[in-house]
NUDOFI-650160 format. One record per residue (C-alpha): x, y, z negated; residue number from 1; residue in three letters. Coordinates in steps of 0.1 Angstrom, whole numbers, plus 5000, padded with zeros to 4 digits. Each point is the difference from the previous one (the first is absolute). Example, Ala and Ser with C-alpha at 12.3 -4.5 7.8 and 13.67 -1.06 7.14 Angstrom:
     X     Y     Z   nr  rest
  5123  4955  4922    1   ALA
  5014  5034  5007    2   SER
END
This chain:
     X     Y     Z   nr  rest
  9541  6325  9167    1   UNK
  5037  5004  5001    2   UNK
  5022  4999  4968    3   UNK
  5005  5039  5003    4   UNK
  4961  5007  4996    5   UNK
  4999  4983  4967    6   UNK
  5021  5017  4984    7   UNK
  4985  5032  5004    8   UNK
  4990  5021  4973    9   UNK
  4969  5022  5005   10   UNK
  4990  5027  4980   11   UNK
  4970  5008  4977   12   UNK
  4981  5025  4983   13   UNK
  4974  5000  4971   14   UNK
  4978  5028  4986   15   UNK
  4968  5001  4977   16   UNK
  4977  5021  4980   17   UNK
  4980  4994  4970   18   UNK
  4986  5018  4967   19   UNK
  4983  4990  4970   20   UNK
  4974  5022  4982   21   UNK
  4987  4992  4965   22   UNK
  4963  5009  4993   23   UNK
  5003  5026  4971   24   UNK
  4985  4982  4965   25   UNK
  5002  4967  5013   26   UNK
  5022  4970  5002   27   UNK
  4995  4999  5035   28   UNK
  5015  5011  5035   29   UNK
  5002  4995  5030   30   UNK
  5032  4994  5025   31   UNK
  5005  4995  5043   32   UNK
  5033  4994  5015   33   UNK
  5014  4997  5032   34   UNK
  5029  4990  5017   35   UNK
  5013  4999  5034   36   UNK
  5025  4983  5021   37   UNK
  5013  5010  5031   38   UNK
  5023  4980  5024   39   UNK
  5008  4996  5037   40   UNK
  4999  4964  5020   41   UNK
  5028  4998  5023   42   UNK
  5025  4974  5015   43   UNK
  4978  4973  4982   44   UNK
  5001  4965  5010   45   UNK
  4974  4972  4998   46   UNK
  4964  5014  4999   47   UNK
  5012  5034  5000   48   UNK
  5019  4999  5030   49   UNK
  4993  5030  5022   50   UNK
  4982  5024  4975   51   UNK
  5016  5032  4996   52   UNK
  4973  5021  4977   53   UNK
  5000  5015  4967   54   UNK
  4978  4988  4973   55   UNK
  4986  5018  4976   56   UNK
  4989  4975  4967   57   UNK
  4975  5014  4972   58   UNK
  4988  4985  4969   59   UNK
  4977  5017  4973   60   UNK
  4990  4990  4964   61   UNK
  4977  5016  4975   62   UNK
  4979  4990  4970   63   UNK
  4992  5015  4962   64   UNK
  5026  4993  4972   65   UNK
  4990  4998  4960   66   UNK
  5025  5013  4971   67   UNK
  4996  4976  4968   68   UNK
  4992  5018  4971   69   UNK
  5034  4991  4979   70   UNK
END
């Protein structure tokens, strides 16, 4: 890898999606999210030396939330 290839900067982008509903007459709800990245491998060096793809990076989360009663 030349000193020219490490200085490169490579761009990024992020989205997600997520919503939260709370069961009517009850402390509880429920919640997902997920989120996104999305980047392109090029003009990498070491391991990632000849790839030129896209990736496409997902992650997800969900689970039931309580409100305390004070």
């Amino acid at each position: 890898m030349n000193s020219s290839s490490a200085r490169k900067t490579k761009g990024a982008g992020t989205f997600g999606l997520g919503f939260n509903y709370r069961i009517p007459n009850s402390p509880f709800g429920l919640f997902a999210e997920g989120k996104s990245w999305v980047y392109k491998l090029n003009d990498m060096g070491g391991a990632l030396t000849g790839i030129d793809k896209t990736e496409f990076d997902v992650a997800w989360s969900g689970g039931v939330s309580y409100k305390l009663p004070f």
